[in-house]
Biopython code that builds the backbone (N, CA, C, O; Angstrom):
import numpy as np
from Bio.PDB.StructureBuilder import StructureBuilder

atoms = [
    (1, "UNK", "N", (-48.171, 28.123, -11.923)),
    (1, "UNK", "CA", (-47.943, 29.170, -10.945)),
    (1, "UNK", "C", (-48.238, 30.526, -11.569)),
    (1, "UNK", "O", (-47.939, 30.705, -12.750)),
    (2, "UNK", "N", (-48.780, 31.450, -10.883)),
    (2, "UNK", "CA", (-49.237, 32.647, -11.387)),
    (2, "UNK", "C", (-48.076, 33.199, -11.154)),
    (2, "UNK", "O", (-47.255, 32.942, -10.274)),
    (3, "UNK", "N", (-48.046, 34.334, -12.385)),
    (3, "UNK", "CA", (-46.598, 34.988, -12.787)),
    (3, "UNK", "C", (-46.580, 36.499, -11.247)),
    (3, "UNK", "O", (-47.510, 37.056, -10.664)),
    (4, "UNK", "N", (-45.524, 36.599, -11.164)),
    (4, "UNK", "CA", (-44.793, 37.272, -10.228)),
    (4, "UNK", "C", (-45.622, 38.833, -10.543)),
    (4, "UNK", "O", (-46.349, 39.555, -9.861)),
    (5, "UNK", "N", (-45.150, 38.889, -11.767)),
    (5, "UNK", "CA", (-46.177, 40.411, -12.368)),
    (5, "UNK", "C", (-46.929, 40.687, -12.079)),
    (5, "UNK", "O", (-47.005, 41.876, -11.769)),
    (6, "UNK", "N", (-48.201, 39.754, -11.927)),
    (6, "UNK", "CA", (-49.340, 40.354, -11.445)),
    (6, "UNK", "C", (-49.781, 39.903, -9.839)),
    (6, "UNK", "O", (-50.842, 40.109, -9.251)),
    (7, "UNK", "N", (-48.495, 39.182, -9.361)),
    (7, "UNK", "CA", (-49.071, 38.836, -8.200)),
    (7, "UNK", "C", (-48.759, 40.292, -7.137)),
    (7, "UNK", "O", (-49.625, 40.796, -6.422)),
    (8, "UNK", "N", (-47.546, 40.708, -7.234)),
    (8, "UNK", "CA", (-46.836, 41.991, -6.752)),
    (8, "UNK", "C", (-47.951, 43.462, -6.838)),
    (8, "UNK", "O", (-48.430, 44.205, -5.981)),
    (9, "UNK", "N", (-48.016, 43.405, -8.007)),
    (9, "UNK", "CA", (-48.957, 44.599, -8.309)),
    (9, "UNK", "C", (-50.890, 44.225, -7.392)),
    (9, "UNK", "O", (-51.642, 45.037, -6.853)),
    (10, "UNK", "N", (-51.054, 42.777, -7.583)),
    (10, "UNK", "CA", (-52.228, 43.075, -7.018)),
    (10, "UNK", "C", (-51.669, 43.329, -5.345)),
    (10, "UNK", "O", (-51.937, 44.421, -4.843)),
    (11, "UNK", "N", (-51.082, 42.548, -4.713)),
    (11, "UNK", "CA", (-51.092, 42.796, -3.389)),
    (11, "UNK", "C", (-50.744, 44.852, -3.255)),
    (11, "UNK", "O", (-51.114, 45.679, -2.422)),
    (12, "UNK", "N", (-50.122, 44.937, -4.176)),
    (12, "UNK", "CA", (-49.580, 46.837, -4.084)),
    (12, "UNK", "C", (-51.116, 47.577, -3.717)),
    (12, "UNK", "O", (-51.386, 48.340, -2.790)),
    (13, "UNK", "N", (-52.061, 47.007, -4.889)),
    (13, "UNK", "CA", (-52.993, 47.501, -5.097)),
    (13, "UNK", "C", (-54.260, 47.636, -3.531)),
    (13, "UNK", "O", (-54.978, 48.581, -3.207)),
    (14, "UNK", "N", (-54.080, 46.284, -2.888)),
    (14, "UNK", "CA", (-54.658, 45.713, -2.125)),
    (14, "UNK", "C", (-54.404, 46.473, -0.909)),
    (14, "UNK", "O", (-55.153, 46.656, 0.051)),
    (15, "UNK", "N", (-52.740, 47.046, -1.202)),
    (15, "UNK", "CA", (-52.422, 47.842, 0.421)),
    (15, "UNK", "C", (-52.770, 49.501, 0.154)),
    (15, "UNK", "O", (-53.037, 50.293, 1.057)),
    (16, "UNK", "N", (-52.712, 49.782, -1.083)),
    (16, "UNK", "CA", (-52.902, 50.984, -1.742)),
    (16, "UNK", "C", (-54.807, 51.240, -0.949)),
    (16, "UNK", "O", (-55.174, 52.200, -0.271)),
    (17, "UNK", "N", (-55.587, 50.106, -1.339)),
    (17, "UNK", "CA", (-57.181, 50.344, -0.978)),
    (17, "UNK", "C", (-56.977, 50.406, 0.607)),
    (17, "UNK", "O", (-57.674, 51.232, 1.196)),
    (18, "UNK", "N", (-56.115, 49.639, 1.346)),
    (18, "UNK", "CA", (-56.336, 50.143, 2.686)),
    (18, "UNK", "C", (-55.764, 50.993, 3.401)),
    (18, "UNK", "O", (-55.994, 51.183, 4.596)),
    (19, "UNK", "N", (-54.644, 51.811, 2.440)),
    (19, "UNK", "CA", (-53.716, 53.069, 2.812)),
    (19, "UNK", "C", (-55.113, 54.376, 2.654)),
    (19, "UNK", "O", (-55.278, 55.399, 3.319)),
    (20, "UNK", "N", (-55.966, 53.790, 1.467)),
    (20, "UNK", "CA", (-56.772, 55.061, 1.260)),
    (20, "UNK", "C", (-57.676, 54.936, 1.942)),
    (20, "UNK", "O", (-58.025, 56.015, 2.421)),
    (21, "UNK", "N", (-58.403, 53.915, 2.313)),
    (21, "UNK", "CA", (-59.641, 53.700, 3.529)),
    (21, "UNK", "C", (-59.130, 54.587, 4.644)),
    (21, "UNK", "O", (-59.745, 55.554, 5.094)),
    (22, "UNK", "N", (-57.535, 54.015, 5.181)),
    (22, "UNK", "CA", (-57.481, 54.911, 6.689)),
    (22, "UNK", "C", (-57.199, 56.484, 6.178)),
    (22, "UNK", "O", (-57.399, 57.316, 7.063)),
    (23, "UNK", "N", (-56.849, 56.910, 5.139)),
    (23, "UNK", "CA", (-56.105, 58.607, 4.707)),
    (23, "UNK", "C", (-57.391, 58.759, 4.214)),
    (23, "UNK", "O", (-57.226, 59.328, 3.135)),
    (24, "UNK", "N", (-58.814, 58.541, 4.416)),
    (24, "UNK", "CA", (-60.107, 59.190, 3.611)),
    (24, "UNK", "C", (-60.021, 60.472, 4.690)),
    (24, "UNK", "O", (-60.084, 61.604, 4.210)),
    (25, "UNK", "N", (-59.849, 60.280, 6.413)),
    (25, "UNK", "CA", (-59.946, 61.392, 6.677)),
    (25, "UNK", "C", (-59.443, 62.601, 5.836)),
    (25, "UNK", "O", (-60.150, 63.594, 6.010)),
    (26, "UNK", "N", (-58.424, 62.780, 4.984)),
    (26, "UNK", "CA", (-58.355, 63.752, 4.441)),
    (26, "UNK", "C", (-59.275, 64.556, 3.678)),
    (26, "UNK", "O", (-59.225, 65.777, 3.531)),
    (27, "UNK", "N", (-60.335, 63.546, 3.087)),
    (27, "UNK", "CA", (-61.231, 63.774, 2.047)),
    (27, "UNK", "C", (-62.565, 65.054, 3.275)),
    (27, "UNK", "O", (-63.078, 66.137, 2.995)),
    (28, "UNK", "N", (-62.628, 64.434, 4.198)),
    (28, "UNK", "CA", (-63.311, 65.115, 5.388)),
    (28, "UNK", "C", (-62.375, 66.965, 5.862)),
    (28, "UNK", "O", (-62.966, 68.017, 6.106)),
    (29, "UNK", "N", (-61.446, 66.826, 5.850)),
    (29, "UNK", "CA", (-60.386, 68.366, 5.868)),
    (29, "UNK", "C", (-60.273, 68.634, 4.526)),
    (29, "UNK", "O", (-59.331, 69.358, 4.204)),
    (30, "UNK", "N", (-61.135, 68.155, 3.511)),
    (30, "UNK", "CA", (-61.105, 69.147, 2.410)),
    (30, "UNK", "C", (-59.917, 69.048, 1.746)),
    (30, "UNK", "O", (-59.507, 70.043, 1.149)),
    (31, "UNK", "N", (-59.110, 67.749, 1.737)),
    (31, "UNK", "CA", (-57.781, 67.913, 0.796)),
    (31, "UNK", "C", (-57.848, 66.802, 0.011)),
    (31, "UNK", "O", (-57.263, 65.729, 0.164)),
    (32, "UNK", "N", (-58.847, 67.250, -1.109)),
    (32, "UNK", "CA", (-59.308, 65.673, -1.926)),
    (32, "UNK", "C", (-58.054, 66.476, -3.289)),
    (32, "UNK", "O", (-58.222, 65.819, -4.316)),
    (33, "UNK", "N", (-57.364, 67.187, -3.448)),
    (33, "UNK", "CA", (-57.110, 67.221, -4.368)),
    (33, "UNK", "C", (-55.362, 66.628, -3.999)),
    (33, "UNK", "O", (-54.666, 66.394, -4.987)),
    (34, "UNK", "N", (-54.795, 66.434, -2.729)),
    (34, "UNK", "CA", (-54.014, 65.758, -1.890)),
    (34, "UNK", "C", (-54.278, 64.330, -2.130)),
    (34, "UNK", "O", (-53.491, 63.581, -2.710)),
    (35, "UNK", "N", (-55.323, 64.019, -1.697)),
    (35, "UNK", "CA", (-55.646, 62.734, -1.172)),
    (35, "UNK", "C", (-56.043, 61.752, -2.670)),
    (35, "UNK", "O", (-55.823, 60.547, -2.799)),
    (36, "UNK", "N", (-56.501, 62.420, -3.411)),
    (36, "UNK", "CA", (-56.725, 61.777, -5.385)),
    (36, "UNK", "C", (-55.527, 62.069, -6.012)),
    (36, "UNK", "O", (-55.396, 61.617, -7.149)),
    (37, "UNK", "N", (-54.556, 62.763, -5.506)),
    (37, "UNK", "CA", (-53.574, 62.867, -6.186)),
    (37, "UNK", "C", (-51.929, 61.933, -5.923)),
    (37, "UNK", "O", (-50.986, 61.630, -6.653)),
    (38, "UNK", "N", (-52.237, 61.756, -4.641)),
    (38, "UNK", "CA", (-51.251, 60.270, -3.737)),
    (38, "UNK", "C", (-52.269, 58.964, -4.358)),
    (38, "UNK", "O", (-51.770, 57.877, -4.647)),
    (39, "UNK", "N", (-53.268, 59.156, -4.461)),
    (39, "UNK", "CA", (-53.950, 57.408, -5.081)),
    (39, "UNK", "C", (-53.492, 57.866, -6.373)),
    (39, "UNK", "O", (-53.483, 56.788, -6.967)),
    (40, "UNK", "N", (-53.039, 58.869, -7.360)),
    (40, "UNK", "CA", (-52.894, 58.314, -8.927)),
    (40, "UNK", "C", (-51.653, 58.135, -9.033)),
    (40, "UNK", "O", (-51.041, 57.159, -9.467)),
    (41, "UNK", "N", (-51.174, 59.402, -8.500)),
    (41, "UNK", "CA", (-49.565, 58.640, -8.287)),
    (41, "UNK", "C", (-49.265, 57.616, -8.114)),
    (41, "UNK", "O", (-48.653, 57.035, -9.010)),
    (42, "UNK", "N", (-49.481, 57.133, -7.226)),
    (42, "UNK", "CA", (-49.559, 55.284, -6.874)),
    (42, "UNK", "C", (-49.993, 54.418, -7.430)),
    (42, "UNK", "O", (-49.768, 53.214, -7.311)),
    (43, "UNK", "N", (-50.807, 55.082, -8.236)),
    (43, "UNK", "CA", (-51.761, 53.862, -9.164)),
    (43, "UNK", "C", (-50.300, 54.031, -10.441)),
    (43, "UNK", "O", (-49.527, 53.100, -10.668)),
    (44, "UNK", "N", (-50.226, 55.167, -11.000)),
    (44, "UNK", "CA", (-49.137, 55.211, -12.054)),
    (44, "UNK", "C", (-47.911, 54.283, -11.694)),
    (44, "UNK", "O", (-47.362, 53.482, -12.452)),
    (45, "UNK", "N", (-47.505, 54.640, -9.991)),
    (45, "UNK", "CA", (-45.976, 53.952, -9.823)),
    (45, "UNK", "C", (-46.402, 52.262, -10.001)),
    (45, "UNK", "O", (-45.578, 51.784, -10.781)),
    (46, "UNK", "N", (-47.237, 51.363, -9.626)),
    (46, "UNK", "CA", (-47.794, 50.389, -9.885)),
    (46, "UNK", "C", (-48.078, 50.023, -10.923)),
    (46, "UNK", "O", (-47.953, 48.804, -10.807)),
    (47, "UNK", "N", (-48.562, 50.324, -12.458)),
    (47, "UNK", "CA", (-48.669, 50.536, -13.427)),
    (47, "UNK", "C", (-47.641, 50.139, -14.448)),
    (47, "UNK", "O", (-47.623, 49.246, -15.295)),
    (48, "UNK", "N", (-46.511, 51.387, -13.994)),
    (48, "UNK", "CA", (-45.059, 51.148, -14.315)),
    (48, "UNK", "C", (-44.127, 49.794, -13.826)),
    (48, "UNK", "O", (-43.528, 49.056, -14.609)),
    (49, "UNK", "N", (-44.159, 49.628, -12.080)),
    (49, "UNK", "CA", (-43.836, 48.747, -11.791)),
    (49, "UNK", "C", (-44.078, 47.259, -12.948)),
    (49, "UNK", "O", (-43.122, 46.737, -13.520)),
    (50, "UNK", "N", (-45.272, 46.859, -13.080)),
    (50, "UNK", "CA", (-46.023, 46.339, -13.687)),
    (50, "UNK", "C", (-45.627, 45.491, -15.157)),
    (50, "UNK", "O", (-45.358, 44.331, -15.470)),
    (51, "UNK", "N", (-45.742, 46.571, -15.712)),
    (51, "UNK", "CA", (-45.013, 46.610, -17.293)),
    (51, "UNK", "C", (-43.472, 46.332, -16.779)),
    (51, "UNK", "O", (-42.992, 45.436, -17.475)),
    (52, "UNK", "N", (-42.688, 46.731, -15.946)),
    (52, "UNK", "CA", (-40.971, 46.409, -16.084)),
    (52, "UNK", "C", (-41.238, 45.035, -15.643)),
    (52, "UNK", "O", (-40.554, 44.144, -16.146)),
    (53, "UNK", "N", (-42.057, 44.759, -14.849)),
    (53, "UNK", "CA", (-41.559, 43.326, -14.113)),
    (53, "UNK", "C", (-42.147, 42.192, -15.397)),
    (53, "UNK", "O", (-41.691, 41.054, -15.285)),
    (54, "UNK", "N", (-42.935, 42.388, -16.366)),
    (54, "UNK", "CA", (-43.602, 41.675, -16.971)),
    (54, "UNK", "C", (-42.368, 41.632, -18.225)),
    (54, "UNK", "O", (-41.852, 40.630, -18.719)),
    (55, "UNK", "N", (-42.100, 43.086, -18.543)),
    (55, "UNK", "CA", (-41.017, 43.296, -19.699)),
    (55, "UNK", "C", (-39.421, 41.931, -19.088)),
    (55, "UNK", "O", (-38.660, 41.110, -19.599)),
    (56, "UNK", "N", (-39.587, 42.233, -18.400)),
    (56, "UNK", "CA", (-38.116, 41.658, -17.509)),
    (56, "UNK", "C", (-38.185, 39.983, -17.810)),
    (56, "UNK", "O", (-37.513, 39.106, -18.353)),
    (57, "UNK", "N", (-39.686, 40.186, -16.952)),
    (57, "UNK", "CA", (-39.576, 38.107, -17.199)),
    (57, "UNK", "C", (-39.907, 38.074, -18.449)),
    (57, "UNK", "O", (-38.852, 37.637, -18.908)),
    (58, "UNK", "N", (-40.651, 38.224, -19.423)),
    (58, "UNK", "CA", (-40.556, 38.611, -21.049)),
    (58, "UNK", "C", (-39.085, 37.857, -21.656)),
    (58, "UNK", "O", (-38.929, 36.934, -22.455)),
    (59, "UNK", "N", (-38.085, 38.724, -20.866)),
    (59, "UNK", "CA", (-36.342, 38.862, -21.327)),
    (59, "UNK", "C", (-35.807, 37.233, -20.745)),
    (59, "UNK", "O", (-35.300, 36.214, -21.214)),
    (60, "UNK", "N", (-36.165, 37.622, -19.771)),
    (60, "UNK", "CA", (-35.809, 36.184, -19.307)),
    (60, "UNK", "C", (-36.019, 35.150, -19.983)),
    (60, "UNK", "O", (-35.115, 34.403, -20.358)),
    (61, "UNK", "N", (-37.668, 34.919, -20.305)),
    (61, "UNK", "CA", (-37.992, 33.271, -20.898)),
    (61, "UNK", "C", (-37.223, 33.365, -22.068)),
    (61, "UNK", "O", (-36.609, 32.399, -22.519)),
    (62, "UNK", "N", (-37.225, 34.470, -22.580)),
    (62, "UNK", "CA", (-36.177, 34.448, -24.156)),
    (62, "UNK", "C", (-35.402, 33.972, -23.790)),
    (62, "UNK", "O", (-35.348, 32.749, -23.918)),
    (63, "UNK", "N", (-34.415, 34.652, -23.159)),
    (63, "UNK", "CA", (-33.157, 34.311, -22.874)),
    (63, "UNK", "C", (-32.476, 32.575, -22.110)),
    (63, "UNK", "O", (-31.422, 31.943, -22.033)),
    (64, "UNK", "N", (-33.827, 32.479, -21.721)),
    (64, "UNK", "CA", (-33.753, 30.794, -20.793)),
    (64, "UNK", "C", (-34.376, 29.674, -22.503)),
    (64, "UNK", "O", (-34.149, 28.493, -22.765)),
    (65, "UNK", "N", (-34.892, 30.362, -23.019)),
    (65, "UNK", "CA", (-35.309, 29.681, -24.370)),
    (65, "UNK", "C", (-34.322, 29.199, -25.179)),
    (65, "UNK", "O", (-34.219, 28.120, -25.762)),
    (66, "UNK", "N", (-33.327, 30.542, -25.111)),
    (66, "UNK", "CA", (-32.474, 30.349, -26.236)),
    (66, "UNK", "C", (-31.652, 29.375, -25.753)),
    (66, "UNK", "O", (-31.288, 28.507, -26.546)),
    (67, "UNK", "N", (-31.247, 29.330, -24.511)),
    (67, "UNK", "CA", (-30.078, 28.374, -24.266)),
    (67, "UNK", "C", (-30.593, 26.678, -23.941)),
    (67, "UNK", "O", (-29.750, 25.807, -23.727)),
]
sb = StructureBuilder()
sb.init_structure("model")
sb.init_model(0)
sb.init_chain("A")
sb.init_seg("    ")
for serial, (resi, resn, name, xyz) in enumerate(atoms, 1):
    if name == "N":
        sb.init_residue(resn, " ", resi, " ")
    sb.init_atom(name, np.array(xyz, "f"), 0.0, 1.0, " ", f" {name:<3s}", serial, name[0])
structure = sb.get_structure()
């Protein structure tokens, strides 16, 4: 089974490409520095997400190891 970590983050990613397909109108009103700056943000909060959920189950298998 593919790990939880990367399954979460790709679907994030997946809604992230079609949040920005429909918000390109912005790029058209001239607010690309708006509109590139909500996709990095998001790309960062995903990123982060990412690494905790991977760090977490990480803790876990240890912890399910040890016992």
């Amino acid at each position: 089974m593919k790990q939880r970590y990367n399954i979460i983050p790709l679907l994030l990613l997946l809604y992230l490409a079609v949040m920005a397909y429909i918000g390109r109108g912005m790029l058209t009103d001239g607010r690309t520095l708006e509109y590139f700056g909500i996709i990095g943000a998001t790309l960062v909060a995903i990123t982060l997400l990412r690494v905790v959920l991977k760090k977490r189950d990480r803790h876990r298998r240890s912890r399910r190891d040890r016992l």
